[in-house]
Backbone as CSV, one residue per row, in Angstrom:
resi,resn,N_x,N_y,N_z,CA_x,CA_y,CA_z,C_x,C_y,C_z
1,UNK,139.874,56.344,74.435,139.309,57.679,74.484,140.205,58.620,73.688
2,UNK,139.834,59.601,72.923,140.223,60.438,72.062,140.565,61.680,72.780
3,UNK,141.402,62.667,72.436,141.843,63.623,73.226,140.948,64.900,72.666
4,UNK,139.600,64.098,71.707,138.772,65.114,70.889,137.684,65.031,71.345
5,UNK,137.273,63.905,72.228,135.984,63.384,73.242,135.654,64.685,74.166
6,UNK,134.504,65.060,74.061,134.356,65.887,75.602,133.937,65.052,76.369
7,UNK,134.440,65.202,77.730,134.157,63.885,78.571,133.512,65.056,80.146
8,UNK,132.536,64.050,80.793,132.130,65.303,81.613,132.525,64.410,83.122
9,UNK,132.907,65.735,83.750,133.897,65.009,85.098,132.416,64.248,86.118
10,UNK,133.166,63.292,86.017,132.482,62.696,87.297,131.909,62.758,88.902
11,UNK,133.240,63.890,89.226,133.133,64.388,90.462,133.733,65.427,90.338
12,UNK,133.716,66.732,91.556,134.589,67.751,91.648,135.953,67.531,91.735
13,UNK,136.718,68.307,90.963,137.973,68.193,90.928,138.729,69.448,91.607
14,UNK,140.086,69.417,92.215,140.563,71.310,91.876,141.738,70.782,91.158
15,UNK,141.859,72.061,90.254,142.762,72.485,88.991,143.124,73.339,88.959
16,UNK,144.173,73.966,88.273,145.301,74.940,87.836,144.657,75.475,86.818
17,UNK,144.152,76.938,86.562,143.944,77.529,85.622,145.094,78.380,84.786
18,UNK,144.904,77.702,84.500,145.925,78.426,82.891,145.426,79.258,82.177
19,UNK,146.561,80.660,81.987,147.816,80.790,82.598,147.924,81.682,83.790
20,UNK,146.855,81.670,84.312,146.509,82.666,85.876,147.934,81.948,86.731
21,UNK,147.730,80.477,86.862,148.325,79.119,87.939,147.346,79.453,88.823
22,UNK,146.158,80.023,89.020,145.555,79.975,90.339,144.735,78.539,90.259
23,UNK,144.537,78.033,91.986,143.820,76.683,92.140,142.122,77.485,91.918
24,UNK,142.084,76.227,91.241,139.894,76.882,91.018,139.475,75.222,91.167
25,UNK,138.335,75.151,91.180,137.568,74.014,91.319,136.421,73.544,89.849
26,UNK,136.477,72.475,89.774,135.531,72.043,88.395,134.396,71.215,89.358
27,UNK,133.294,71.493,88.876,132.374,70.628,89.543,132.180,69.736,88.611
28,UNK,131.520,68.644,89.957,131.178,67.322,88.717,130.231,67.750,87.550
29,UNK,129.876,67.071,86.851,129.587,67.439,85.670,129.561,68.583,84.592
30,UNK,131.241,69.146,84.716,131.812,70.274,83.909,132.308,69.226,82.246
31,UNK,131.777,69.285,81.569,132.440,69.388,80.479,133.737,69.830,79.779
32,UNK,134.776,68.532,79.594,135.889,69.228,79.265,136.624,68.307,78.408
33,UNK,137.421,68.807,77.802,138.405,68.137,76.365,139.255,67.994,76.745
34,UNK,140.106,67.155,76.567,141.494,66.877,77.114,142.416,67.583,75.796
35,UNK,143.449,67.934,75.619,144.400,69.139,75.069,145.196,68.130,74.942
36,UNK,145.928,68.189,76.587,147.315,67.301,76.800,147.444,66.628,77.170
37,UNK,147.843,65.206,77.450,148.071,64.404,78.300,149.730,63.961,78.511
38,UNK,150.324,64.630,79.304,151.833,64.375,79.438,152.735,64.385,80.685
39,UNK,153.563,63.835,81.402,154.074,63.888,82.348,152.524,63.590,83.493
40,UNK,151.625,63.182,83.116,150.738,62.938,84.537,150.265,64.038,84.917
41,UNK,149.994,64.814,84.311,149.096,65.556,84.118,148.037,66.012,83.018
42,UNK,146.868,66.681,82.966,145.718,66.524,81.915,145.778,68.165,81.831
43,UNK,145.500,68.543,80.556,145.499,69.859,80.270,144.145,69.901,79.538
44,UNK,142.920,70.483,80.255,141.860,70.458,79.621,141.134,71.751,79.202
45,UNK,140.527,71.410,78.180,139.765,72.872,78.050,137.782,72.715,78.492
46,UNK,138.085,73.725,79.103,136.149,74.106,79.546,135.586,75.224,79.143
47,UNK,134.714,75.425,78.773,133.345,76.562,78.194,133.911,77.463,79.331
48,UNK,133.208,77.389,80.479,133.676,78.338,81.418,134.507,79.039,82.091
49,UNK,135.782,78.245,81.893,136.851,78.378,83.014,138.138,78.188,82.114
50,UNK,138.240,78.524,80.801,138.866,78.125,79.812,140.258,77.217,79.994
51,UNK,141.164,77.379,79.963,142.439,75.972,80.019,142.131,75.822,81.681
52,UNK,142.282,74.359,82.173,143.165,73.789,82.966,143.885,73.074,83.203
53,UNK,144.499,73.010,84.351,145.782,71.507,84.609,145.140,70.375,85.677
54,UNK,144.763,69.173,85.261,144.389,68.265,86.407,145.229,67.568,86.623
55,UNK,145.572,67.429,87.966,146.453,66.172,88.439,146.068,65.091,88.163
56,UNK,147.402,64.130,88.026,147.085,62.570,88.174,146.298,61.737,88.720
57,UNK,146.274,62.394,90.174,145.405,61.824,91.239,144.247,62.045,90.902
58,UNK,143.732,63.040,89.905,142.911,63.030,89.941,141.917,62.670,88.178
59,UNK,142.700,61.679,87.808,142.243,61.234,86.338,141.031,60.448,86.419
60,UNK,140.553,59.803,87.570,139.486,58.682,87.818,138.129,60.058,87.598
61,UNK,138.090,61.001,87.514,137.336,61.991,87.658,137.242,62.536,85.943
62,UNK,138.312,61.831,85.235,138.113,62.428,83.556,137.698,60.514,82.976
63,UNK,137.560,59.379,83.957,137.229,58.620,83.176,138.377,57.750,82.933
64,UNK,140.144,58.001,83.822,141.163,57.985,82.977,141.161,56.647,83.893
65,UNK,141.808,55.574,83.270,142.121,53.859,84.579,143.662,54.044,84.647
66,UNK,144.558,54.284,85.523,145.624,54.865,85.626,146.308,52.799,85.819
67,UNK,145.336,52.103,86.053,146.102,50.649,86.447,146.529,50.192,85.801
68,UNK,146.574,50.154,84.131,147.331,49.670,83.284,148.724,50.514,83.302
69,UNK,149.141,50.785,83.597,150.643,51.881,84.042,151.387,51.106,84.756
70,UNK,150.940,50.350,85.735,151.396,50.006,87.289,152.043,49.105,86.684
71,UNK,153.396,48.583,87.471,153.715,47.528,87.239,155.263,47.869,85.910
72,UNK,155.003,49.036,85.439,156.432,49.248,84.378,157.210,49.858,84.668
73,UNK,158.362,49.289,84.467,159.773,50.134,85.359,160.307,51.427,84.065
74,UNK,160.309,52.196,85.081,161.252,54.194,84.286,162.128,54.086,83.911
75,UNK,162.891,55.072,83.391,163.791,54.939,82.838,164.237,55.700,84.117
76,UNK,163.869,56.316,84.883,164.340,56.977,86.332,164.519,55.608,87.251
77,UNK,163.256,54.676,86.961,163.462,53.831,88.263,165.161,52.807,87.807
78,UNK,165.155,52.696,86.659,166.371,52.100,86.002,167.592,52.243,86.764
79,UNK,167.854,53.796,86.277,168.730,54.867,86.506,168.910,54.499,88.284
80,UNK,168.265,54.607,89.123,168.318,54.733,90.657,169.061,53.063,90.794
81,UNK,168.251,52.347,89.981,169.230,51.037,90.275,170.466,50.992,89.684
82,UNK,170.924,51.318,89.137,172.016,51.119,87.870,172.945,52.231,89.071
83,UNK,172.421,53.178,90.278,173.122,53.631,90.722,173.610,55.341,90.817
84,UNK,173.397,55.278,89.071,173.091,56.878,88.786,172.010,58.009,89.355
85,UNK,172.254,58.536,90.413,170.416,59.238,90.952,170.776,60.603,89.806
86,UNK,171.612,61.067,89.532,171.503,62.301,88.881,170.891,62.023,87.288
87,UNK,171.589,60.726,86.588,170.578,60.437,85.372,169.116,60.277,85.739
88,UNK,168.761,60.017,86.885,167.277,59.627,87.367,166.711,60.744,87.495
89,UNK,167.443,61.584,87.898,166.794,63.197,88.339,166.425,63.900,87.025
90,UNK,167.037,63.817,86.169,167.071,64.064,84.995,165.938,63.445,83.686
91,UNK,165.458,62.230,84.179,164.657,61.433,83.873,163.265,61.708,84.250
92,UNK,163.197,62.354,85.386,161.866,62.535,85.842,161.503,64.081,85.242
93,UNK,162.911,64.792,85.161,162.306,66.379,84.593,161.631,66.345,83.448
94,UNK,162.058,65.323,82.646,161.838,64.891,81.845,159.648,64.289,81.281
95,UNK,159.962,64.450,83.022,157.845,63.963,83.307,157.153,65.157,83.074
96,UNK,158.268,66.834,83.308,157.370,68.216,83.562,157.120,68.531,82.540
97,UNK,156.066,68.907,81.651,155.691,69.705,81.357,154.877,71.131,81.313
98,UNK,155.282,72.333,80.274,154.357,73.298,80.566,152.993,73.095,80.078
99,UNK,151.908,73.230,80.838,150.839,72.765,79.805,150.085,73.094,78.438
100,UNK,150.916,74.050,78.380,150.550,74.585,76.650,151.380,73.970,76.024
101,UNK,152.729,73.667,76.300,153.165,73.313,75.281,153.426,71.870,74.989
102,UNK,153.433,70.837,74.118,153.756,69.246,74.588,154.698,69.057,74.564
103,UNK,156.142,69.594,74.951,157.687,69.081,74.689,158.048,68.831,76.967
104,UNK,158.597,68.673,77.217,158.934,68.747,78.010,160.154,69.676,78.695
105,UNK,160.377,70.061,79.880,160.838,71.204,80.616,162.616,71.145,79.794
106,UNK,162.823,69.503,80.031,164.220,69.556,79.047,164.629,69.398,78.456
107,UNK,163.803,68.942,77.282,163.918,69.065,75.363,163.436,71.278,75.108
108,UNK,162.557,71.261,75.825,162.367,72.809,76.055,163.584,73.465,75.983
109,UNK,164.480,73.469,77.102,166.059,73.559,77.319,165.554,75.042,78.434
110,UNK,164.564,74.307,79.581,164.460,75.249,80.565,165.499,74.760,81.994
111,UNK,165.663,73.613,81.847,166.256,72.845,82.906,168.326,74.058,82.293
112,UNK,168.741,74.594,83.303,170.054,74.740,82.963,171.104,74.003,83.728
113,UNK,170.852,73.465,85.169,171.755,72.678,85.680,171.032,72.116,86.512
114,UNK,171.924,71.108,86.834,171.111,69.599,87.989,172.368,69.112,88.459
115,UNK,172.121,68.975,89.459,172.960,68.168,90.340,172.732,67.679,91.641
116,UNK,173.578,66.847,91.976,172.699,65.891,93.201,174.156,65.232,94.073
117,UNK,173.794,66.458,95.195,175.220,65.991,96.132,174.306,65.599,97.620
118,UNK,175.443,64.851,98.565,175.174,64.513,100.033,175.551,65.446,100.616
119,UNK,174.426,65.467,101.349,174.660,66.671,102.910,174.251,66.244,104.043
120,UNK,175.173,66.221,104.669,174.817,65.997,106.528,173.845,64.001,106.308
121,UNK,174.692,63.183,105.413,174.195,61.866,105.068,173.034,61.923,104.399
122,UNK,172.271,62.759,103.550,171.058,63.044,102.764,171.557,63.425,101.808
123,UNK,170.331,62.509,100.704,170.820,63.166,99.060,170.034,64.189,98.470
124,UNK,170.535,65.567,98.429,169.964,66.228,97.544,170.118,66.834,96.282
125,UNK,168.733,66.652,95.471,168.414,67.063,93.832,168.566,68.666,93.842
126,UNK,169.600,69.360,93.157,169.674,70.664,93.165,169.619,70.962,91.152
127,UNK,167.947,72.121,91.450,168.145,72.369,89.650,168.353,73.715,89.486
128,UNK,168.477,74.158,88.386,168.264,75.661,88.436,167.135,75.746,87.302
129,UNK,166.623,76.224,86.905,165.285,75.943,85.698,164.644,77.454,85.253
130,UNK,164.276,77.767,84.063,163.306,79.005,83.700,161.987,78.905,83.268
131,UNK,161.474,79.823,82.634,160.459,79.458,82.098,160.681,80.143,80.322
132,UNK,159.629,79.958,79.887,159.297,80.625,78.527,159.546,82.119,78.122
133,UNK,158.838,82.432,79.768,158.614,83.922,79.813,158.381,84.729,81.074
134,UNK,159.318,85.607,81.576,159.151,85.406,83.353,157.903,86.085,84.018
135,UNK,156.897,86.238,82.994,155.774,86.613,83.673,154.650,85.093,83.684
136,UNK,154.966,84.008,83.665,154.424,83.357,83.169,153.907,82.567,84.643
137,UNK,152.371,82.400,85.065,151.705,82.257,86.126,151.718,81.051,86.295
138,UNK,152.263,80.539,86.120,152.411,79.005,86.113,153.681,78.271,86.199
139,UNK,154.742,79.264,86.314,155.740,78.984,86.777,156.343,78.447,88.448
140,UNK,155.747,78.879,89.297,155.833,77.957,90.788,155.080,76.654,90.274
141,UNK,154.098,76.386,89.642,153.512,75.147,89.293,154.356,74.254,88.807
142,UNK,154.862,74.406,87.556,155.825,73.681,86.524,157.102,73.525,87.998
143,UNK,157.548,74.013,88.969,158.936,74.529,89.491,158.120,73.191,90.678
144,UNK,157.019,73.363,91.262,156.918,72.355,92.061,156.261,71.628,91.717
145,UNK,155.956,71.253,90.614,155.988,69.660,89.697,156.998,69.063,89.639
146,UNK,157.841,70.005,89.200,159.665,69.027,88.974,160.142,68.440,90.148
147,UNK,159.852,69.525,91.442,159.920,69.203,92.967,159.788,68.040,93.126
148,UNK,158.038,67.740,93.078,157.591,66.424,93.752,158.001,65.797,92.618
149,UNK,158.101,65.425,91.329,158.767,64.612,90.608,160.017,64.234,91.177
150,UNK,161.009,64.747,91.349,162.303,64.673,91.595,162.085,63.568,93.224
151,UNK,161.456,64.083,94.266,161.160,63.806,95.391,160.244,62.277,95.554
152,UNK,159.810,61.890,94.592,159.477,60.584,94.205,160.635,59.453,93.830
153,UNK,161.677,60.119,93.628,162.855,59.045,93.657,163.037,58.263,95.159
154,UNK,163.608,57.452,95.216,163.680,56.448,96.209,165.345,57.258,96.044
155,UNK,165.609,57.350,97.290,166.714,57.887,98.030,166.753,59.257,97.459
156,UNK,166.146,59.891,97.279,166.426,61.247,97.083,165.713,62.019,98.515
157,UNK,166.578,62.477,99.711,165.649,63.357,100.339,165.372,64.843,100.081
158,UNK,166.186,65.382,99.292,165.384,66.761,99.523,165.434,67.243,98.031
159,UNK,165.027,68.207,97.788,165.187,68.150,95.986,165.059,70.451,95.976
160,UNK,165.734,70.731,95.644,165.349,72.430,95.425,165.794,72.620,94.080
161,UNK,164.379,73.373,94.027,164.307,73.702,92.560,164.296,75.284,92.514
162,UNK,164.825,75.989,91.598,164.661,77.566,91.528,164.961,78.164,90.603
163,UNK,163.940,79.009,90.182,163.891,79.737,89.051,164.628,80.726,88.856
164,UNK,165.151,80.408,87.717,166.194,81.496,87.367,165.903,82.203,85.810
165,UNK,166.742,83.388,85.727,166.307,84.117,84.741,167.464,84.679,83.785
166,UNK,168.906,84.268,84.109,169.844,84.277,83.423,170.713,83.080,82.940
167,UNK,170.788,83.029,81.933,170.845,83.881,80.654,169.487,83.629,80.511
168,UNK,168.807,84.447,79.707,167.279,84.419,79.520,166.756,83.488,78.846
169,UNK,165.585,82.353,78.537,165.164,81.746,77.258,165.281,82.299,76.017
170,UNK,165.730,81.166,75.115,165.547,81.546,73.512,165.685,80.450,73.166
171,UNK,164.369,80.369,71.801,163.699,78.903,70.910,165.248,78.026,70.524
172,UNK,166.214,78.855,70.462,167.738,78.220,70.346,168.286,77.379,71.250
173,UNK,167.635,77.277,72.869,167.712,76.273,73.562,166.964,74.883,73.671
174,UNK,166.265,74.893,72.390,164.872,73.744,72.557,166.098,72.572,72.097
175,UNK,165.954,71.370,72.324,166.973,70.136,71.606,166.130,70.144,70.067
176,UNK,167.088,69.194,69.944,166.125,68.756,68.116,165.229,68.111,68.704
177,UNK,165.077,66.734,69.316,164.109,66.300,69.511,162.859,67.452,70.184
178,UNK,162.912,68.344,70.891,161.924,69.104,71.059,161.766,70.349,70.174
179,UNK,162.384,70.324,69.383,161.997,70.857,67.886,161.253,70.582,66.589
180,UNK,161.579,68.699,66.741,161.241,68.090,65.804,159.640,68.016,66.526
181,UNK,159.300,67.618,67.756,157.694,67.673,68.465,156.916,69.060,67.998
182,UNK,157.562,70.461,68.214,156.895,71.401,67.769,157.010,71.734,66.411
183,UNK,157.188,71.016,65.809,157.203,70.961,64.054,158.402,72.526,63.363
184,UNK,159.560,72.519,64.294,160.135,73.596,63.965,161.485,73.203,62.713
185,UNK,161.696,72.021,63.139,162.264,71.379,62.094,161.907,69.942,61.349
């Protein structure tokens, strides 16, 4: 399937409208284009309801067979064996994206620190993270994506994520590799 296909949903879905972040609902047979497909999530566009974000869970509804996936080990699940949970934590931020843009949260260079200490015998994922732009409605979204990403590790119990706004974003924090994706170099 082409990311140029309009494909019409099968069943009702709810989605993230972009860039409101409010939850709205697509009924089955809404017509929609897929944009993005990255980190496990679908960034689609509709006539009516212009951008949204569909969850993973809910790709059987764009047509998507998620079973050819199953079965391949992460570079997070690696990382958790090899022992490292903070390279793993790091690995999965690596799953967030914003949905406009296709680079991810830390080639972006929104992620500013991570770390992952024990408390009271529990491991927790601590990030600090921004956005693009601090009016940007979709920021608790992207912030508890990284969440349950992070929280999908095997021994990770608690994971806090929080948005921060100093020092502010600038295109000077993107890596090369997420420079070289947005054709900046």
């Amino acid at each position: 399937m082409s990311t140029q296909d309009e494909i019409e949903l099968t069943r009702e879905v709810e989605a993230i409208q972009i860039p409101s972040g409010n939850l709205i609902s697509l009924p089955a047979g809404t017509k929609v284009m897929i944009t993005q497909a990255l980190g496990g999530t679908y960034t689609v566009a509709t006539q009516a309801q212009g951008l949204a974000r569909i969850a993973k869970n809910n790709a059987d509804a764009l047509g998507i067979d998620l079973g050819a996936e199953a079965g391949k080990k992460s570079a997070a699940e690696q990382a958790i064996e090899d022992g490292d949970v903070e390279a793993a934590v790091w690995e999965q931020l690596k799953l967030v994206f914003d949905p406009e843009i296709p680079v991810n949260i830390v080639d972006l260079g929104l992620v500013y620190d991570c770390s992952v200490e024990e408390e009271d015998g529990e491991t927790v994922a601590q990030v600090k993270m921004t956005l693009t732009a601090p009016g940007c409605g979709m920021g608790p979204t992207i912030a508890a994506d990284a969440q349950s990403k992070i929280l999908n590790l095997s021994g990770v119990s608690h994971a806090r994520v929080d948005l921060v706004w100093d020092p502010p974003w600038n295109q000077g924090m993107i890596s090369e590799e997420g420079k070289m994706k947005l054709g900046m170099i």
